[in-house]
C-alpha positions in Angstrom: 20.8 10.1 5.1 17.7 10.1 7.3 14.7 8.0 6.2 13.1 10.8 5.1 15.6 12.0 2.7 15.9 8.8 1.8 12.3 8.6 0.9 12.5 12.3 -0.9 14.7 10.8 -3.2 12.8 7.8 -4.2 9.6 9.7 -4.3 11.6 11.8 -7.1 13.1 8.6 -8.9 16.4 9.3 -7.9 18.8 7.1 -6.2 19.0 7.1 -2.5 21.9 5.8 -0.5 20.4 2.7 0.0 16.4 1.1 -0.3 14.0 2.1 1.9 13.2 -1.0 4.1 9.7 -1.9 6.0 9.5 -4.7 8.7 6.1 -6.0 9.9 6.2 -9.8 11.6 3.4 -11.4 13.3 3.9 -11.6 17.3 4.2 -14.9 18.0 7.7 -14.8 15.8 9.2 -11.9 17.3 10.8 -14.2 20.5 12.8 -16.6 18.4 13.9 -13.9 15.9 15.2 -11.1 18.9 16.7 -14.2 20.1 18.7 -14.9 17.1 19.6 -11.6 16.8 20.4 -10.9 20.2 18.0 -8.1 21.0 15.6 -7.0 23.3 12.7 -5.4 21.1 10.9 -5.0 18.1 12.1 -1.3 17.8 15.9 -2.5 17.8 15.1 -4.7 15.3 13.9 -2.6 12.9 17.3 -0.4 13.7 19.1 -3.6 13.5 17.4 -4.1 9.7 17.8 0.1 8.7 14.0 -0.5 8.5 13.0 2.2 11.2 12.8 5.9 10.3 8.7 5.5 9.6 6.4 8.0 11.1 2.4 8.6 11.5 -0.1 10.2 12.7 -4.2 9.4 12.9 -7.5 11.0 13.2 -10.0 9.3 15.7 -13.9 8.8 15.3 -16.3 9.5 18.4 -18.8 6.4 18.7 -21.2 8.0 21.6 -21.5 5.3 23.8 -19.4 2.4 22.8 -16.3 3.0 25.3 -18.8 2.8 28.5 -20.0 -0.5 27.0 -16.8 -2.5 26.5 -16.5 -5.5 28.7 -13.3 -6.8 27.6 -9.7 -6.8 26.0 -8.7 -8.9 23.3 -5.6 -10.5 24.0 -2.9 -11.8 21.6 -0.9 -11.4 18.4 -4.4 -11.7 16.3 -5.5 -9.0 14.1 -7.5 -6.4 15.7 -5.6 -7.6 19.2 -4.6 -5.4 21.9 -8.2 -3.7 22.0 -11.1 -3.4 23.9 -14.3 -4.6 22.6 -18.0 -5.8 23.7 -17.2 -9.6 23.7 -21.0 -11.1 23.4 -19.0 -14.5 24.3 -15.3 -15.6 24.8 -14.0 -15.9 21.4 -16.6 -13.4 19.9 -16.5 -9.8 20.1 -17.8 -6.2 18.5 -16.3 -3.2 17.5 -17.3 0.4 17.3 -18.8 0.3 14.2 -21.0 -2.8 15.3 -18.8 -5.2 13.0 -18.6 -8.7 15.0 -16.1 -11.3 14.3 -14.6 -14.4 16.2 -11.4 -15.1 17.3 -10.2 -19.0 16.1 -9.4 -21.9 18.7 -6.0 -21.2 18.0 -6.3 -18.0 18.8 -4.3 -17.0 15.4 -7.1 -15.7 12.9 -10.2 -14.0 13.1 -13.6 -14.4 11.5 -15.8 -11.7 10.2 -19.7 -13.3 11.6 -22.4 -10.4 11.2 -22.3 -6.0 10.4 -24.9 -3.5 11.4 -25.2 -3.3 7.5 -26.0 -7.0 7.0 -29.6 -6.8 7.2 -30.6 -3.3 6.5 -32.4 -2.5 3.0 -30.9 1.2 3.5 -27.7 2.2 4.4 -29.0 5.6 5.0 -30.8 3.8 8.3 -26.9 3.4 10.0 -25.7 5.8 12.1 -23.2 7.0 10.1 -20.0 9.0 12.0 -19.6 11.7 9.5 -17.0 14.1 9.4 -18.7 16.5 12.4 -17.6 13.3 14.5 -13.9 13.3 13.6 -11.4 13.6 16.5 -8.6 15.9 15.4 -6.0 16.5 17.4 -5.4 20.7 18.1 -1.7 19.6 17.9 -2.4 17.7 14.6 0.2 19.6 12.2 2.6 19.7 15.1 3.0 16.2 15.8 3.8 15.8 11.9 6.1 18.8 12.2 7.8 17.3 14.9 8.7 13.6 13.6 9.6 15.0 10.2 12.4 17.4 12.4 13.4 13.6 13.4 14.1 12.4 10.1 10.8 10.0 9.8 8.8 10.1 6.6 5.2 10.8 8.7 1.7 9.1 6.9 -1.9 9.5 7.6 -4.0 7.1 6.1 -7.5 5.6 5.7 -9.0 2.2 5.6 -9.9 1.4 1.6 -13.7 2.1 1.6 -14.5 -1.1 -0.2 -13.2 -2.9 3.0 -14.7 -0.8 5.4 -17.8 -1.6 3.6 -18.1 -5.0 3.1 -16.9 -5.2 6.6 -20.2 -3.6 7.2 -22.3 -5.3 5.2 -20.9 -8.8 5.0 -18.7 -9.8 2.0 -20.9 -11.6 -0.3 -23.5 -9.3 0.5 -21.7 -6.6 -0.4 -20.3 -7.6 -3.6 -23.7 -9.3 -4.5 -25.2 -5.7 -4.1 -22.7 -4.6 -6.8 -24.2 -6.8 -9.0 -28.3 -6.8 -7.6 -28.3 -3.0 -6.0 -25.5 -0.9 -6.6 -27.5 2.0 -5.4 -26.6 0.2 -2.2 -23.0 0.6 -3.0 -23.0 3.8 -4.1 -25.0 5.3 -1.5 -22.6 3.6 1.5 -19.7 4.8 -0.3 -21.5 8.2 -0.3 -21.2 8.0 3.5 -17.5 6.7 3.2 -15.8 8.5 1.1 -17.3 12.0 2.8 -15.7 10.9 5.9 -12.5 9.6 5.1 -12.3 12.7 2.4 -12.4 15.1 5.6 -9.7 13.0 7.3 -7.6 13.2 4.0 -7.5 16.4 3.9 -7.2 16.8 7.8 -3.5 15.3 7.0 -3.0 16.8 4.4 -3.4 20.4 6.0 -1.3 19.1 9.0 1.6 18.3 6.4 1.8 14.7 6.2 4.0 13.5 3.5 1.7 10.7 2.5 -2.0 9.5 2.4 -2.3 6.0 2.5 -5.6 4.0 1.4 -4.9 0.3 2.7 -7.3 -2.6 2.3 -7.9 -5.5 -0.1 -9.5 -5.0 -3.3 -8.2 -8.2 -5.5 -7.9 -11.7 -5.0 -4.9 -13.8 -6.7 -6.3 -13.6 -9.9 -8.6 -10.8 -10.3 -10.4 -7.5 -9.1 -12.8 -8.7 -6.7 -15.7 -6.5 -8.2 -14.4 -7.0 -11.8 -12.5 -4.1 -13.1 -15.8 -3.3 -15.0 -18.0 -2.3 -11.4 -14.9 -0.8 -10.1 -14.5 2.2 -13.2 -17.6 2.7 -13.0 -18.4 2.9 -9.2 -15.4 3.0 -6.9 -13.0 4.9 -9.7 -14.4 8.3 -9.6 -14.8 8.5 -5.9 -11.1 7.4 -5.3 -9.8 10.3 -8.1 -12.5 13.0 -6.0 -11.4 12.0 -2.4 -7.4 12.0 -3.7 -8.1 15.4 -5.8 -9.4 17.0 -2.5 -6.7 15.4 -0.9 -3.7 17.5 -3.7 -5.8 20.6 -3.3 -4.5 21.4 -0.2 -1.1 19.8 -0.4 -0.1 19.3 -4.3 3.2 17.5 -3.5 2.0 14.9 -1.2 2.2 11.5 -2.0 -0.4 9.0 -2.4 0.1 5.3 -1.3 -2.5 2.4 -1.6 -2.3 -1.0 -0.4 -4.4 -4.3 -2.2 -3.2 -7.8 -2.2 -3.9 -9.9 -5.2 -3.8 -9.0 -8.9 -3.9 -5.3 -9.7 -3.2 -5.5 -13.0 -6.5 -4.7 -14.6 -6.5 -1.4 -13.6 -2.7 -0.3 -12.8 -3.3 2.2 -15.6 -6.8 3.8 -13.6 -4.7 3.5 -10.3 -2.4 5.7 -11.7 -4.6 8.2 -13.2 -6.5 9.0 -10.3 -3.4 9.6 -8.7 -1.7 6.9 -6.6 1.9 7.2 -6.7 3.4 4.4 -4.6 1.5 1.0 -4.6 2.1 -1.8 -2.4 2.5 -4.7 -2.3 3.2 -5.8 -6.4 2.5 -9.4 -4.9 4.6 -11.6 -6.5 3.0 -14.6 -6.6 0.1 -12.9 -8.5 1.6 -10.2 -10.8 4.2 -9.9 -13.1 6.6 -7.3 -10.8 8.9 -6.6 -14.1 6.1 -5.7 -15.7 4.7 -3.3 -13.6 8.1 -1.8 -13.4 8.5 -1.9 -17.0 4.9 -0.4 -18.1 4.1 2.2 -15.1 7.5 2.5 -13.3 7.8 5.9 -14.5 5.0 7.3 -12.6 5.0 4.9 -9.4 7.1 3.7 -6.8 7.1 0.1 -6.4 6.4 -0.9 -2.8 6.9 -4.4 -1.8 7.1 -7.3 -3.9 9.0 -10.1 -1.7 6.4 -12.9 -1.6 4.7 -14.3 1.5 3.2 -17.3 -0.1 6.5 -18.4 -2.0 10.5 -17.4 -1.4 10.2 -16.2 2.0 8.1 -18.9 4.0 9.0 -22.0 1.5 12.5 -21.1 0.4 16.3 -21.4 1.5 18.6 -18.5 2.3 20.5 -18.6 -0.8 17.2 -18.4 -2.4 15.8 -15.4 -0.2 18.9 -13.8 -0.8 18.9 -13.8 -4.6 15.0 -12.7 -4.4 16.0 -10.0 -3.1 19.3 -9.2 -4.4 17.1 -9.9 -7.7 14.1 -7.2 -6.8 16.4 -4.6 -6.3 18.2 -4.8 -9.4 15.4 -4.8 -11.3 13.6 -2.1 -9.2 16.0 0.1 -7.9 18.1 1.2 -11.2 16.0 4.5 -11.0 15.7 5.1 -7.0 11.8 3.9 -7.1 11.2 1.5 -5.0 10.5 0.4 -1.4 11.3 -3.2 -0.1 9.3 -5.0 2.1 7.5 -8.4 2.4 4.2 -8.4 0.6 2.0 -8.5 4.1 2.9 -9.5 7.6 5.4 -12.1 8.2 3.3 -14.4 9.7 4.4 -17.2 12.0 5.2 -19.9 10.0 8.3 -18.3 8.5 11.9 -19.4 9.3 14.0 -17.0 10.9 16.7 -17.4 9.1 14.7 -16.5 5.8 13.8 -13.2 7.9 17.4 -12.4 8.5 18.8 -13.1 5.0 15.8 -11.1 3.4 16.3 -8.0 5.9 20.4 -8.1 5.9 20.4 -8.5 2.2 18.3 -5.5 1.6 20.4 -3.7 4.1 23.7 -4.3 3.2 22.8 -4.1 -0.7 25.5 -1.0 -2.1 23.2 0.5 -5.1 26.1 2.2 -6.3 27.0 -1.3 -7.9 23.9 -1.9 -9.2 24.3 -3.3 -12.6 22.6 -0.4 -14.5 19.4 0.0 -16.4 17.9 -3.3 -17.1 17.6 -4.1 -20.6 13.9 -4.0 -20.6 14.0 -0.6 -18.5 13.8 1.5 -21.4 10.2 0.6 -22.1 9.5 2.5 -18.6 9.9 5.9 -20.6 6.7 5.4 -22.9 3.6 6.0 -22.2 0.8 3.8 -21.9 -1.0 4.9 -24.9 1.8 7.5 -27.3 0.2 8.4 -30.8 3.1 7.6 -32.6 5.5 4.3 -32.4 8.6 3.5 -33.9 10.8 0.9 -34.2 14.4 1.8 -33.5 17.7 0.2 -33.6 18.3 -3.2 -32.1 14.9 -3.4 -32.5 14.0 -1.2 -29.5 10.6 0.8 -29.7 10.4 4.1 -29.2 8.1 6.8 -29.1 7.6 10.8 -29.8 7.2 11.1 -25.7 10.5 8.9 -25.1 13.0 10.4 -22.7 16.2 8.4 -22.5 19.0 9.4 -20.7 22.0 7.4 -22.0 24.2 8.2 -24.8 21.7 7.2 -27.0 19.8 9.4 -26.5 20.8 12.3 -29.6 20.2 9.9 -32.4 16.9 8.4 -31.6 15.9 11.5 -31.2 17.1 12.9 -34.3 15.4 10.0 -36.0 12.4 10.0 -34.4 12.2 14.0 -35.7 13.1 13.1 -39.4 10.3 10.4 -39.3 7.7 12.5 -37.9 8.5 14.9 -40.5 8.7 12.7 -43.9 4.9 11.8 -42.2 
């Protein structure tokens, strides 16, 4: 089974052959780890872990003038890395939307330091690339065309618009201006969302089989604008730029990426029409629960924590993370594994290994079955009639179960609506 099938299947909730894997590690791991396996690049690797079959294609942005003035290249593992950039110093450099940031002494991290946005009153007064400045490729729909014909499930995606914002504008400026000026807000995001809307739709024409919208909009323990701001002001532009998005390609799939806790508004996420969110971090939300209250219309994408198991734990104890996340996520096909960011360089090898082998070799054929708690996954969020059923399960007029059950709750739940 090719990636792709692979991916048609889970996209559908059935059971594939085996869970879709993802494999991102920082750089300055990647020596000792093709070491211990005994291979020569990142791309074996990723064979190595069945963790390869991923495709993509992107959209480019014309910034008249900014090529002929970079100066430098920013070497190293570091986000944003590999790129050139007008460095106004050694360490600090500027991109092509006129974001600046810093580079650490270590050379690991990088800080955000000033955005064209930061001091402007209106963010009319930026020279915003709209979508006349997109660069499309003519050969768009046939580069799509052409990795799909390889097996590889092919994405186009977007940064989140809240990050490319507050990018922009500064961080406490911008989420201070949710709170002092949201006309601020509202108006940046009017520049945003046009753009990225366009290049959404671009992929979609050219046949991608998912949009992605990646970028943090929670911390550990909360929304990071309160779920409040975000209804009101980020929520209708997401469902507008995905519905534009379905219009030209109903079946394709809609991924977003946020850190942090999500759980305030899982049940908005999935109204406006995401369908596989990532990461379910662990060490912030409950990733039973999501599976239990919106597994039905989702595919879990994720969920192996970075700031626990995988950098702090043993083998055994990776292994039965993960031998435990499947179980519990995989009874119905839905879900993708992968660690909940970038491996980053702190993290034993050997924890890499067992999390990525595990996954691998993992028969879902001899899956357990249906959690106990799975059947909850077949109600909706909010059914106008509940009932209590044997063994003190709850179900619902909208329930769907598919064991042998299923006849007399059924036939229950009909005599009971009846009687009134």
């Amino acid at each position: 089974m090719t990636n792709r099938e692979r991916m048609m299947k889970v996209v559908r909730h059935e059971v594939p052959d085996r869970v879709p894997i993802k494999f991102h590690t920082r750089g300055e791991i990647q020596p000792a780890l093709l070491k211990r396996l005994g291979l020569s690049g990142l791309e074996e690797a990723q064979r190595f872990f069945g963790a390869d079959g991923w495709g993509g294609v992107g959209v480019g942005i014309d910034f008249p003038g900014y090529r002929e003035r970079c100066n430098g290249r920013l070497d190293g593992h570091m986000m944003f890395g590999g790129r050139d950039y007008v460095f106004h110093d050694e360490r600090t450099f500027e991109d092509a939307w006129g974001t600046v940031r810093r580079v650490g002494t270590d050379r690991r991290l990088v800080q955000w330091v000033d955005g064209p946005l930061a001091r402007l009153d209106d963010p009319d007064d930026y020279d915003w690339p709209g979508p006349a400045r997109l660069l499309i490729p003519d050969d768009l729909a046939e580069r799509v065309r052409r990795q799909q014909a390889q097996g590889l499930w092919v994405s186009g995606g977007v940064t989140q618009p809240f990050k490319l914002a507050w990018e922009l504008r500064g961080l406490e400026n911008f989420l201070a201006d949710y709170l002092g000026d949201p006309a601020f807000v509202e108006r940046t995001y009017d520049h945003i969302y046009e753009m990225e809307t366009a290049m959404g739709v671009a992929f979609a024409r050219a046949g991608v089989d998912e949009f992605g919208i990646g970028g943090d909009i929670a911390m550990q323990d909360r929304v990071l604008m309160g779920p409040d701001r975000w209804r009101r002001i980020d929520k209708p532009r997401l469902a507008a730029m995905i519905a534009e998005v379905k219009r030209v390609k109903p079946d394709i799939q809609v991924f977003m990426h946020s850190d942090g806790d999500l759980t305030a508004i899982m049940p908005d996420l999935v109204e406006v029409g995401f369908t596989i969110i990532d990461p379910i971090q662990p060490e912030c939300m409950d990733v039973v629960e999501v599976k239990k209250r919106w597994g039905r219309e989702i595919v879990v994408h994720g969920t192996i924590g970075v700031q626990s198991t995988l950098p702090f734990g043993t083998v055994e104890e990776v292994r039965a993370e993960v031998r435990r996340r499947i179980e519990d996520m995989a009874w119905d096909g839905a879900f993708v594994l992968r660690a909940a960011n970038e491996i980053m360089y702190d993290v034993p090898v050997e924890n890499i290994v067992a999390c990525f082998e595990t996954a691998r070799d993992y028969d879902l054929s001899r899956l357990p079955g249906r959690p106990a708690w799975a059947a909850y996954d077949l109600i909706p969020a909010e059914p106008s009639i509940w009932i209590a059923g044997p063994a003190g399960r709850v179900v619902s007029k909208y329930s769907g179960y598919r064991q042998g059950d299923e006849r007399v709750y059924h036939q229950e739940l009909l005599q009971l609506v009846q009687c009134g």
